[in-house]
N, C-alpha and C positions, 0 to 999 in steps of 0.2 A: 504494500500500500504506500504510496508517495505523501508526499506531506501536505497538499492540498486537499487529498480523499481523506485525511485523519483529521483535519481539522474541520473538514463538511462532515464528517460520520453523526455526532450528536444530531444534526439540524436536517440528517439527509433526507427525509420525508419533506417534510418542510420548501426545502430546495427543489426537489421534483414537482410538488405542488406547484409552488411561485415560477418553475418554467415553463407548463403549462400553461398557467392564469397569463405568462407574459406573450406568451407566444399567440396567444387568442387575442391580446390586446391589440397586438402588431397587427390584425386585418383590418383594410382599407375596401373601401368601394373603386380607390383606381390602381386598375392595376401596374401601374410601372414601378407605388408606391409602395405595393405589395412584394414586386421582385428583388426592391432594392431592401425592407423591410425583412423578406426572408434569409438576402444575402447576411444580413447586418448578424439576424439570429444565430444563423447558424455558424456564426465568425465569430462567437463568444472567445474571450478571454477566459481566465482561473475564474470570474466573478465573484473573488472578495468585497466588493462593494456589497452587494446582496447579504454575504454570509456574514459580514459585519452585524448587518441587521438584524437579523435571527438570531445569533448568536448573541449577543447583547439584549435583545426584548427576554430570550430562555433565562437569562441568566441573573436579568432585573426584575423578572415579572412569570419566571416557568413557564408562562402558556403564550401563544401568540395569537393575534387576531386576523381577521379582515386591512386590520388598519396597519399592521407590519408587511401585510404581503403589499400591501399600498404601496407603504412610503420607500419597501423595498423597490421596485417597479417603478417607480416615481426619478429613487435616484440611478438608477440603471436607464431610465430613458435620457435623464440632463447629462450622467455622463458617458452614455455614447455620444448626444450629439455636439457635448465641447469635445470629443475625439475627431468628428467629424466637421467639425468646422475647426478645428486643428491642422487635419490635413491641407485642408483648402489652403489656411492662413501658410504652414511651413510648404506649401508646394510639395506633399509627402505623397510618392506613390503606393508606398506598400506600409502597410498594419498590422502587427502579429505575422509577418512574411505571407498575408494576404494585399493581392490589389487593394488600395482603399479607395474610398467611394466615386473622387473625384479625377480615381487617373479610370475607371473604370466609364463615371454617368459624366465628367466635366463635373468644372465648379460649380456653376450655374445651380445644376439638380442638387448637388453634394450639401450645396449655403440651405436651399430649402429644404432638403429633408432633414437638415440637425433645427430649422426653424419648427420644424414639424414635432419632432420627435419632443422641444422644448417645449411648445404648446400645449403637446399630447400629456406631455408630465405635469407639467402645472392644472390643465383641465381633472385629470385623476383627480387631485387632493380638490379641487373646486367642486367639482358634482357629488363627492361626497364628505363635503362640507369639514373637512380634517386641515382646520384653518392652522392650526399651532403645527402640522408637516408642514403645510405651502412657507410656512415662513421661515422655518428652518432651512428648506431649500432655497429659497427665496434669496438668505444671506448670501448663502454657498455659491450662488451664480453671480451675484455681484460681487462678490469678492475677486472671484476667479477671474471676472475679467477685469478688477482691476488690480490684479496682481499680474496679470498677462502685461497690463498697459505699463505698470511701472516699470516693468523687466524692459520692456521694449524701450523705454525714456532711459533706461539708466546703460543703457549694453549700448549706447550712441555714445555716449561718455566715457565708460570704463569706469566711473568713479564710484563703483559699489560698497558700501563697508560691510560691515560683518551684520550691523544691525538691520541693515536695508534687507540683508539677502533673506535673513529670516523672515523679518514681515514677505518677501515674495513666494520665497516658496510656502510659508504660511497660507498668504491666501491659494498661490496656485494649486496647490497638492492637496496640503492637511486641511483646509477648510470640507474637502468634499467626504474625505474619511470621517473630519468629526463630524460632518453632517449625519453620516449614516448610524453611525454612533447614538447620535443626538435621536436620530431619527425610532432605533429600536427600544430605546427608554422612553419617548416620546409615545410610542403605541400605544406602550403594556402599560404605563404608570405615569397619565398626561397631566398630574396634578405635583406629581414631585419636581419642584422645576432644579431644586439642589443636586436632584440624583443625575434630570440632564444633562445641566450644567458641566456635573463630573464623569457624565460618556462623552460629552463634548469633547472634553477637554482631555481626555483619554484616547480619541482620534485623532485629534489633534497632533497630540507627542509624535503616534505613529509614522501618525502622515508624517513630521518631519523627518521621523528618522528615518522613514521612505527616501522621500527624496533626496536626502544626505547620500543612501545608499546609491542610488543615478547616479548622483554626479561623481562618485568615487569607479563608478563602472565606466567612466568617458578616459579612466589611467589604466583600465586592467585589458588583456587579451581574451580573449572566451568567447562561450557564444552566450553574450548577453541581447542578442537583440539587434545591439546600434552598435554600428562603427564606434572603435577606441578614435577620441579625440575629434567628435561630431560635435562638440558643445562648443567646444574651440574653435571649431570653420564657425559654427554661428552665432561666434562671440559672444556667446551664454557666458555670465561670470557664474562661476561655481566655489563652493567653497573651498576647495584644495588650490583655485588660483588667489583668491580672493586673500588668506591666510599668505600666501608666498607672496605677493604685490606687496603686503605690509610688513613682510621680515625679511626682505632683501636689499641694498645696496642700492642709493638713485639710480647707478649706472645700469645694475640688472632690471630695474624698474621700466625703465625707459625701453631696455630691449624687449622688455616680456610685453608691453602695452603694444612696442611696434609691430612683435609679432603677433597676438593676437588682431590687432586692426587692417594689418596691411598685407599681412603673410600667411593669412588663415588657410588659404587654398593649397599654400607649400606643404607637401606631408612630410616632407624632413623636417623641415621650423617647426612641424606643430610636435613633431618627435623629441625635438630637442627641446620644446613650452613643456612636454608631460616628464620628459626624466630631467629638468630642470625642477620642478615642481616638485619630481616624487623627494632628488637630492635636498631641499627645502623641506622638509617634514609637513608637504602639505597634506598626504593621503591620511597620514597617522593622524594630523589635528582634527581633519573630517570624523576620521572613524572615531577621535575620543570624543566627541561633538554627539554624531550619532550614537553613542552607546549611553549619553547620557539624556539622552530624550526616548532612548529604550528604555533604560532604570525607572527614568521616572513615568511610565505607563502602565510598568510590572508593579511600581508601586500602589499604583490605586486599585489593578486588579485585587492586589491580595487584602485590600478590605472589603471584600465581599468571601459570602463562603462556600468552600469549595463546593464542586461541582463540574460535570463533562462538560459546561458552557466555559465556566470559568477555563476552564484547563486548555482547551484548543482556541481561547484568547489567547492566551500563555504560549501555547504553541506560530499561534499567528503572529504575536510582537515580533518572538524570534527568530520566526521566519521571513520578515520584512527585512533582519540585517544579515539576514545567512544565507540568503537567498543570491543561485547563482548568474538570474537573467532578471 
C-alpha cells in the first residue's frame, strides 16, 4: 500500500462517495463542456484537497455530512480551475504529464471553463444556503490571486525579503489547504469558530511547509515533476535564493541578481545560480524553515485524541516534507 492509499484508508468510503457525487456534478447540457469536464475528471491528481476535508470533519466531528461532501466539491472545483487558469497565465502545456486544457481547447475555452468551474463552486454553497463555506472559500480565492499579483510585482524587482515570500506563498499555497481545513471543521461543528480557526491554521502551516518543499525540488534531480531550476528561468524568488541574496558578498549579489534576470535561459548560469546556492546553505535554511512549520502543525494535531483521522493527518504533514515529486 503506498502512502496516499494509507492515508485515504480511514475516509475511503467516504472518498468513493464524494467521487461519485463529483463526477455527476461535472454534467452539463453542452457538450464540449462535458468533454472537457470529463477530460478534467478523469486527470485527477492524489486529491489531498478532498481528503483534507474528511479527514479533519472525522476527526472534529466523527460523522460527516451533506455539507462536507459540499464544501469538499466546492474546493476541488476552485482548485482545478486556478490550475487551469494557471496554465493559460504560465503558457503551461502539460499537467501531471497530461496535455492541459489550453494547449489541448486554446486559451480562449481553457479562461472559460476555470470561469465555469468557479461559478459552479460558489453556486454549490449558494443553492444550499452553506453561507459560513462560501466565505471560507471566498477568502481563499482572493487571497490566491492576490498572492499570485504580489509574486508577479515583486519577481520584476528581485527585491523579495524573507517576510514578503511568506505572506506569498501564504496566500498562494497555504490559504487553499487551510481553506479545506477550515472547510471540514466548518461542516461537522459550524458553531465552534475557535476549533476552525485552529484547522485553519493547521492548513495553513502545511501548506507552507508544502510549498517550502517546491521550491527546494527546483535544486534537486529526480523525477519530481518540473525541471531542476524552472523557478529560476521564471525568476520565481524562492527561499533557498532569497536566504543566499542576503548572506553573500555585494559582489556575489550583483552576479546572482544578473543571473537570474538576464541569464535565466542559460542552463549552465542557472547550474552555477543552484550549486552557488546549495554552497551558501540555502537548501538547509529552506529545509530548517520547512520542518518548523511541520512541528508546528504536529503540534496542534496532538491536542486532539487519538484516532485513525488523527493519525493519517500525522501521516499527511509528513508526507508533504518526505514527499519525493
Amino acid at each position: 500500500m503506498n502512502i496516499v492509499q494509507q492515508i485515504k484508508q480511514p475516509i475511503q468510503s467516504e472518498m468513493e462517495l464524494f467521487e461519485k457525487k463529483f463526477r455527476n456534478s461535472m454534467t452539463t447540457k453542452v457538450a464540449l463542456l462535458n468533454r472537457i469536464t470529463y477530460y478534467i475528471v478523469n486527470r485527477k491528481g492524489k486529491q489531498m484537497r478532498p481528503m483534507f476535508v474528511f479527514l479533519v470533519a472525522k476527526m472534529v466531528g466523527e460523522q460527516v455530512n451533506e455539507r462536507t461532501y459540499r464544501g469538499a466539491s466546492v474546493i476541488e472545483l476552485i482548485h482545478t480551475a486556478t490550475l487551469v487558469h494557471d496554465d493559460v497565465v504560465d503558457d503551461s502545456n502539460k499537467r501531471r504529464g497530461f496535455f492541459s486544457l489550453n494547449a489541448l481547447w486554446k486559451n480562449k475555452i481553457a479562461v472559460l471553463v476555470g470561469d465555469y468551474l468557479l461559478a459552479k463552486g460558489l453556486l454549490l454553497s449558494i443553492d444550499n444556503g452553506d453561507f459560513d463555506l462560501l466565505r471560507i472559500i471566498s477568502v481563499a480565492v482572493r487571497e490566491m490571486s492576490e498572492g499570485e499579483l504580489l509574486q508577479i510585482e515583486k519577481a520584476r524587482r528581485l527585491d523579495i525579503t524573507e517576510e514578503v515570500y511568506y505572506e506569498i506563498i501564504r496566500q498562494k499555497t497555504a490559504t487553499l489547504i487551510a481553506a479545506c481545513c477550515a472547510l471540514g471543521a466548518a461542516s461537522v461543528q459550524p458553531d465552534d469558530a475557535e476549533l476552525i480557526e485552529k484547522m485553519r491554521k493547521f492548513g495553513e502551516l502545511i501548506g507552507m511547509a508544502f510549498q517550502i518543499k517546491d521550491d527546494l525540488f527546483d535544486y534537486t534531480d529526480g523525477p519530481i515533476g518540473k525541471p531542476t531550476g524552472i523557478d529560476i528561468k521564471e525568476q520565481k524568488m524562492t527561499l533557498p535564493l532569497i536566504y543566499t541574496l542576503n548572506n553573500c558578498e555585494p559582489k556575489e549579489k550583483k552576479w546572482l541578481i544578473n543571473s537570474v534576470k538576464n541569464h535565466n535561459e542559460d542552463k549552465r548560469r542557472v547550474k552555477e545560480v543552484i550549486e552557488f546556492v546549495k554552497q551558501k546553505g540555502g537548501l538547509e535554511y529552506a529545509t530548517t524553515k520547512m520542518v518548523e512549520y511541520q512541528q508546528e502543525a504536529l503540534n496542534i494535531l496532538r491536542e486532539f485524541p487519538e484516532s485513525i483521522y488523527r493519525e493519517s493527518l500525522f501521516t499527511m504533514v509528513n508526507y508533504v516534507i518526505e514527499r519525493k515529486k
